[in-house]
N, CA, C and O of each residue as an XYZ file, in Angstrom:
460
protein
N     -46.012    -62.533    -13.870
C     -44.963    -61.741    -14.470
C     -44.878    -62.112    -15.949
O     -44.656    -63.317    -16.068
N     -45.015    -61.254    -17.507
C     -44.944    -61.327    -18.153
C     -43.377    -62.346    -18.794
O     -42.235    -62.077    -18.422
N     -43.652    -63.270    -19.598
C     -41.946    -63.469    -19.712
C     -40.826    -62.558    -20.615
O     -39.689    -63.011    -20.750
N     -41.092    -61.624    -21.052
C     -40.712    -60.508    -21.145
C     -40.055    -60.045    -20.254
O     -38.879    -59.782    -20.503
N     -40.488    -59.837    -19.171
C     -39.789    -58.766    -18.133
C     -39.506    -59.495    -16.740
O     -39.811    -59.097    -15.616
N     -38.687    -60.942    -17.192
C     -37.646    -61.459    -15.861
C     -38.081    -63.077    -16.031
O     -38.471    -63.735    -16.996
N     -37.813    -63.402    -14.576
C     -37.889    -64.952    -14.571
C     -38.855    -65.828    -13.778
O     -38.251    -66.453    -12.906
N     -39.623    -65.968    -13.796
C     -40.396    -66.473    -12.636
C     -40.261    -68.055    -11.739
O     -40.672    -69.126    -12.187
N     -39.960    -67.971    -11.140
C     -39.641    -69.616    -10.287
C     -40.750    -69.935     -9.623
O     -41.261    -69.507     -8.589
N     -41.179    -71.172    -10.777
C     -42.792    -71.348    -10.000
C     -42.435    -72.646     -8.804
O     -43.176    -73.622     -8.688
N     -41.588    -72.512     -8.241
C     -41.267    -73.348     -7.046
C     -40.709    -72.782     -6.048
O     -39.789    -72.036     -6.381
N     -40.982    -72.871     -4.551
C     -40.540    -72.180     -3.697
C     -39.836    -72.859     -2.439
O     -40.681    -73.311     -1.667
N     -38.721    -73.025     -2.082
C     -38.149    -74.271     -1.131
C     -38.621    -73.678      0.515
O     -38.232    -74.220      1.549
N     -39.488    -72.522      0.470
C     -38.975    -71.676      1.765
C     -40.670    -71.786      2.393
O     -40.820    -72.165      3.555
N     -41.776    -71.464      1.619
C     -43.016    -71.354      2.502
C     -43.530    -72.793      2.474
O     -43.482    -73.651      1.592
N     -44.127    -72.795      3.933
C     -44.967    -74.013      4.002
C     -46.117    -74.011      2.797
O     -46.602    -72.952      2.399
N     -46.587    -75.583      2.140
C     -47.953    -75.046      1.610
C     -49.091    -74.405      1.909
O     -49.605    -73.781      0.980
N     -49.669    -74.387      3.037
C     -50.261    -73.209      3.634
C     -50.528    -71.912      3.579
O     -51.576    -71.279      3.706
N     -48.975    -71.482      3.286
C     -48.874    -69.605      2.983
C     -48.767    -69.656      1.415
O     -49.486    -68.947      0.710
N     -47.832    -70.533      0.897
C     -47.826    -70.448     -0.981
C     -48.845    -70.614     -1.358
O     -49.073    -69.584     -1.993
N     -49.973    -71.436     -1.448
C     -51.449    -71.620     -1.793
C     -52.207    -70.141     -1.537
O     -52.917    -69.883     -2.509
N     -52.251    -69.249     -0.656
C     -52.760    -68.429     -0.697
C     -51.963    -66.734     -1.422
O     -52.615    -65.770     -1.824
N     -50.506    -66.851     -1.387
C     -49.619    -66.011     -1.830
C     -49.942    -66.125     -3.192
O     -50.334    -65.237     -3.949
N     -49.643    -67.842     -3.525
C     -49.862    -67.532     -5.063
C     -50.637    -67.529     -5.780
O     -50.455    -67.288     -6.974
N     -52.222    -67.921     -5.022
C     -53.276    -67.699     -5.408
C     -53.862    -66.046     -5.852
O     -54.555    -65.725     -6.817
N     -53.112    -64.925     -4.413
C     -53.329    -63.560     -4.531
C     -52.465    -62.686     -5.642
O     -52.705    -61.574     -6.114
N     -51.302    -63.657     -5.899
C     -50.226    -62.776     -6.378
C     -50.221    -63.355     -7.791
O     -50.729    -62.768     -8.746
N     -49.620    -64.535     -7.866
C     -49.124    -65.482     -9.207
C     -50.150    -66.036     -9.879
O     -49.986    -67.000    -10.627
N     -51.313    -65.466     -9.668
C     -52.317    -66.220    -10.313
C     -52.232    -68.241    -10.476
O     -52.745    -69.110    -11.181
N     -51.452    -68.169     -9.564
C     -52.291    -69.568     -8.591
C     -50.740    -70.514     -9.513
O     -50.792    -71.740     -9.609
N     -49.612    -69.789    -10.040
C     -48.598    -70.454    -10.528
C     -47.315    -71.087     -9.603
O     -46.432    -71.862     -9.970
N     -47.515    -70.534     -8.407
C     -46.245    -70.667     -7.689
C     -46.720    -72.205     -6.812
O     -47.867    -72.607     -6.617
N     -45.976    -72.576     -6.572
C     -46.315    -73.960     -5.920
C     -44.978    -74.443     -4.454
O     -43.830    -74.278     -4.866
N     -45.009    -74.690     -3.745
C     -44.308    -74.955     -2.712
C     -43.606    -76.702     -2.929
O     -44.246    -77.711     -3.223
N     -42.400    -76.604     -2.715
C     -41.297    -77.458     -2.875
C     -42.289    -78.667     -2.246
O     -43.440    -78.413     -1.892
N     -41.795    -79.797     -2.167
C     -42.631    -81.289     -1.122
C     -41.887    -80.952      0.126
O     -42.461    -81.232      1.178
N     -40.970    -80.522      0.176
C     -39.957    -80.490      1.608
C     -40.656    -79.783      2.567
O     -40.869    -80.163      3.719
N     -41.083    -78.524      1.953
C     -41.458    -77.568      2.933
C     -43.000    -78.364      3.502
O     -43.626    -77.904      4.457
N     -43.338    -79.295      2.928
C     -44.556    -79.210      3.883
C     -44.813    -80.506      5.251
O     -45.837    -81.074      5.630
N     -43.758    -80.576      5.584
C     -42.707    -80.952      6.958
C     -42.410    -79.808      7.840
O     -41.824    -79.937      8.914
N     -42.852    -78.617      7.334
C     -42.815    -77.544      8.100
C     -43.977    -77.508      9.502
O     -45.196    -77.473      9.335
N     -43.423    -77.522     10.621
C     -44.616    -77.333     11.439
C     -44.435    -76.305     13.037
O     -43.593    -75.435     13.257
N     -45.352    -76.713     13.792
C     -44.602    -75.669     14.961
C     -46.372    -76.241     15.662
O     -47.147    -76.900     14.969
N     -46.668    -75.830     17.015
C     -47.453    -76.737     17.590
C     -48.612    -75.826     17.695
O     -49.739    -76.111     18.099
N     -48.085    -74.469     17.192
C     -49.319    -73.500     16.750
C     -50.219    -73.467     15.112
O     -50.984    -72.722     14.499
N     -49.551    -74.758     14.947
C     -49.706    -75.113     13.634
C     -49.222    -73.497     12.240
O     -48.713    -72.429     12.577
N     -49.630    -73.920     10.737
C     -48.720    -73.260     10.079
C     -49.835    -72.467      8.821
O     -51.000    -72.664      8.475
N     -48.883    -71.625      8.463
C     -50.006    -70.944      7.672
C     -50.495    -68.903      8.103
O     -49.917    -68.464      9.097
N     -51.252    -68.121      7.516
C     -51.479    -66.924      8.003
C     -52.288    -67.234      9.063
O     -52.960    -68.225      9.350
N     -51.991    -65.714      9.813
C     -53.130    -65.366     11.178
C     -53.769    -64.245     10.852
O     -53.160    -63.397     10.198
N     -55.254    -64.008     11.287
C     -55.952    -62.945     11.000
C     -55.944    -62.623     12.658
O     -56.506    -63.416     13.414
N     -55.448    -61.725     13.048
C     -55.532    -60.841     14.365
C     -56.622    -59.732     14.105
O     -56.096    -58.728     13.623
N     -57.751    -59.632     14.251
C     -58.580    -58.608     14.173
C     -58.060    -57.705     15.606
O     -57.814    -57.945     16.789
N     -58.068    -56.656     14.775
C     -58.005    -55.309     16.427
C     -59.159    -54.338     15.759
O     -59.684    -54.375     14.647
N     -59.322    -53.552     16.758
C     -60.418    -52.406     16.264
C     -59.213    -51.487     17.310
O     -58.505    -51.701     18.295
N     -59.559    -50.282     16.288
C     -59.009    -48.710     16.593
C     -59.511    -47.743     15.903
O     -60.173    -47.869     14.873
N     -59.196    -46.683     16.478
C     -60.105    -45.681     15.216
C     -58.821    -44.335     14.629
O     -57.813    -44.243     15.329
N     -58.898    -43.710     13.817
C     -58.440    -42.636     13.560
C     -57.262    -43.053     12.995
O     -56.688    -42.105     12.458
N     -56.645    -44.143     12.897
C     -55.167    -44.517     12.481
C     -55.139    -44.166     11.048
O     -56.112    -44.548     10.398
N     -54.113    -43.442     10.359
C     -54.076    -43.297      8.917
C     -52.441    -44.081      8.316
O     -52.308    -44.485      7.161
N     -51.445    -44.150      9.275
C     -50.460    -44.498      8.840
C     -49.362    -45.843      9.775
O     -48.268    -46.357      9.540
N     -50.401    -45.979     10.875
C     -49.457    -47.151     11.870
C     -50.676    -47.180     12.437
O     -51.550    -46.537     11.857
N     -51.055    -47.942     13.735
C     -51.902    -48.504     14.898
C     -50.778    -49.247     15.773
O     -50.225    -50.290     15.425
N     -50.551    -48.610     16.851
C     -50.273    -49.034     17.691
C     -50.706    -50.538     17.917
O     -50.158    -51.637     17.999
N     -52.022    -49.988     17.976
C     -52.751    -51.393     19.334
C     -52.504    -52.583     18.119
O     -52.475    -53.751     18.506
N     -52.341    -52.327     16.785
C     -52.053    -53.766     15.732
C     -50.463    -54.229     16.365
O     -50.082    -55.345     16.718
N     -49.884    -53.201     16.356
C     -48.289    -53.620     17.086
C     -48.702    -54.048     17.881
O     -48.493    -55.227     17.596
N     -49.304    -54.066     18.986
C     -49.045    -54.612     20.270
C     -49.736    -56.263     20.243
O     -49.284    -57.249     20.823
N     -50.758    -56.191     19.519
C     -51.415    -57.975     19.234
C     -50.366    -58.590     18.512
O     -50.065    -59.746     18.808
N     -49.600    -57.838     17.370
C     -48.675    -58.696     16.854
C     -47.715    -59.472     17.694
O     -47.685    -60.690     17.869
N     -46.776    -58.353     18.285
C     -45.962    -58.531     19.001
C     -46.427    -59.447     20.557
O     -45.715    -60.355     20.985
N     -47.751    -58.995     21.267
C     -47.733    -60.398     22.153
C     -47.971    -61.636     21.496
O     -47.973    -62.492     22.381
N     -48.225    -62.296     20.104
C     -49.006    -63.063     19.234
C     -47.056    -63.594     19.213
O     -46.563    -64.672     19.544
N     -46.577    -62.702     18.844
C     -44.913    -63.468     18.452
C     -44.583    -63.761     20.058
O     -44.200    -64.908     20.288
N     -44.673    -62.987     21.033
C     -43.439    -63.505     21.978
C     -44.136    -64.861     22.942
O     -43.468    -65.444     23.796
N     -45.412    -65.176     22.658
C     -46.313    -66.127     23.611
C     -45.951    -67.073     22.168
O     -46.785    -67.977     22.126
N     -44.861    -67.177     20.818
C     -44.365    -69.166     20.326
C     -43.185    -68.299     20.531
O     -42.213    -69.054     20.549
N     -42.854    -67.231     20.674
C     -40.805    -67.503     20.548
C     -40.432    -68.491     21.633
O     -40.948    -68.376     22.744
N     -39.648    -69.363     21.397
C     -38.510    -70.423     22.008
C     -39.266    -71.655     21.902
O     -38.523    -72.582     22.223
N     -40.763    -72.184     21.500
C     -41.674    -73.075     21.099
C     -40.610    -73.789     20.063
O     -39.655    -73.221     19.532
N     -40.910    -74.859     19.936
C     -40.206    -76.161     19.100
C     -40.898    -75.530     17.469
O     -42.046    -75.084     17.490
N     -40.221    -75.543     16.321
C     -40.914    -75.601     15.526
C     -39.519    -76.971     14.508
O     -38.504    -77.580     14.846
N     -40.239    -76.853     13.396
C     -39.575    -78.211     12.253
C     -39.200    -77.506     11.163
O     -40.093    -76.701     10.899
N     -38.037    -77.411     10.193
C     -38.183    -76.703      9.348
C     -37.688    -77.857      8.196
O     -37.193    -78.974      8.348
N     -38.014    -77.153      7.085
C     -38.504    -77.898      5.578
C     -37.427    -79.351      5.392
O     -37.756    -80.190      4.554
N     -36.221    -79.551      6.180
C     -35.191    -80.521      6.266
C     -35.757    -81.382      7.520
O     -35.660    -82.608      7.575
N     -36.117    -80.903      8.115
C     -36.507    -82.371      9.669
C     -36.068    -81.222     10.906
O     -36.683    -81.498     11.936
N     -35.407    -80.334     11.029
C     -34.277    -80.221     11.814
C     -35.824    -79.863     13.007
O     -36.931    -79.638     12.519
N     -35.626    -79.876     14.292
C     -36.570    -78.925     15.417
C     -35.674    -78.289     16.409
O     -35.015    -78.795     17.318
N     -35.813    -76.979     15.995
C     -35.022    -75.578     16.765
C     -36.471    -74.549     17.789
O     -37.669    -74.416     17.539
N     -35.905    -74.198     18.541
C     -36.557    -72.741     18.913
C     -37.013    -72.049     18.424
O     -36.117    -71.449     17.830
N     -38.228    -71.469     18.122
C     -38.797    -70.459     16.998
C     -37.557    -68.803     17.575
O     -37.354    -68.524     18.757
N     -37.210    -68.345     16.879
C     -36.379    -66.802     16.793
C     -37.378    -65.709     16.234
O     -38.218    -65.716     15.335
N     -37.040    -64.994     16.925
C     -37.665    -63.562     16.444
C     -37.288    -63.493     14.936
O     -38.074    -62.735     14.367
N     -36.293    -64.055     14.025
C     -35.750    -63.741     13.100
C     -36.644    -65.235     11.848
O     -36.365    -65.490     10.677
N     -37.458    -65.742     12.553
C     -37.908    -66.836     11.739
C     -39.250    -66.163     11.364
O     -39.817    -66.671     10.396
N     -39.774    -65.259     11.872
C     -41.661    -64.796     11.692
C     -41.162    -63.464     10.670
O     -40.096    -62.898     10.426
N     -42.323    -63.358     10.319
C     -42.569    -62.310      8.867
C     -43.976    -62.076      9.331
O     -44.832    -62.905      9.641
N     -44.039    -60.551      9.308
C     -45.456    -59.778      9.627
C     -45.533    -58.979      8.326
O     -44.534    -58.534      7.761
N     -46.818    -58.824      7.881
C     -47.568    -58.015      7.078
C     -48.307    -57.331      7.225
O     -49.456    -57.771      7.255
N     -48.120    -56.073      7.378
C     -48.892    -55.229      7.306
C     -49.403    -54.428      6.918
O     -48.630    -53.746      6.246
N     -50.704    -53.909      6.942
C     -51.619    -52.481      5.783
C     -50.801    -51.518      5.903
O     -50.770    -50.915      4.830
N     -50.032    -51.000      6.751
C     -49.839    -49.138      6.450
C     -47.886    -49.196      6.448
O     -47.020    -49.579      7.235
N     -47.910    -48.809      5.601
C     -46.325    -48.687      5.349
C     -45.549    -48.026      6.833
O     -44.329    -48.086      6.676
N     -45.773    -47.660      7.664
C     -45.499    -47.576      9.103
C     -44.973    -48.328     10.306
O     -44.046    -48.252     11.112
N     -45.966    -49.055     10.044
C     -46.156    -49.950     10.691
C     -45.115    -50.827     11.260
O     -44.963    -51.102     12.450
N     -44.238    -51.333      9.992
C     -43.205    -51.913     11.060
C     -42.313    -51.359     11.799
O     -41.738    -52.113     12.583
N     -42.002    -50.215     11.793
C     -41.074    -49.614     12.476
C     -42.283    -48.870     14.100
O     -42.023    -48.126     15.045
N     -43.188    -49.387     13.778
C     -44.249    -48.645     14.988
C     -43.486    -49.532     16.233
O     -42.964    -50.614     15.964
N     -43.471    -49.077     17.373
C     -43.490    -49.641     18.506
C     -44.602    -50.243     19.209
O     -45.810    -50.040     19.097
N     -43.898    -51.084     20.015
C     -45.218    -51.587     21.033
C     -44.660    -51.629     22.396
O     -43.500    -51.313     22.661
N     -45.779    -52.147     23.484
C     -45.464    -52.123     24.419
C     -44.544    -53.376     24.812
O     -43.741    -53.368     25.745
N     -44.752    -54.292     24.081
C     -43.833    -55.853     24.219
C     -42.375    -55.223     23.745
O     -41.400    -55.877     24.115
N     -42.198    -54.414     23.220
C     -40.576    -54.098     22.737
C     -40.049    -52.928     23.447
O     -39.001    -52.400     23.076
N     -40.926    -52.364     24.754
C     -40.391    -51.585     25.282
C     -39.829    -52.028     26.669
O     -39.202    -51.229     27.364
């Protein structure tokens, strides 16, 4: 981000180093750096992105069958022990995971795990 046009906080208290190393490698040109706390972050699926390969064909704006790997991929750690950036170990929540996805659709796509 130019300093011209806002503020940039090259420290982040919230991602493990794992995901900031590659975020800010793609995004910040390699400026953003992850707090020391967060990397006490863990969970027994260990931490960091997942590459879920699916194959489908014809999809231009959602894929189902990507919903449906996501979504069994989340509900086989929800209630799993995870650690967060303070010590604390809670239940993983549906409200702790962040998905990314290619087609602006997509998150609002359904699957069969949410039906």
């Amino acid at each position: 981000m130019p300093a011209n046009e806002g503020v940039f906080i090259s420290v982040t208290r919230r991602m493990h180093p794992s995901i900031c190393e590659f975020i800010s490698n793609q995004i910040y040109e390699g400026r953003l750096t992850s707090h020391p706390s967060c990397a006490q972050q863990s969970t027994q699926f260990g931490t960091g992105l997942r590459w879920l390969e699916v194959h489908h064909a014809n999809r231009s704006t959602e894929s189902e069958e990507e919903a449906n790997i996501v979504a069994d991929q989340i509900a086989l750690m929800l209630g799993s022990p995870w650690t967060d950036q303070f010590g604390t170990v809670a239940p993983l929540r549906a409200e702790d995971f962040m998905v990314v996805a290619p087609y602006n659709d997509q998150g609002a796509a359904p699957s069969r795990t949410s039906k």
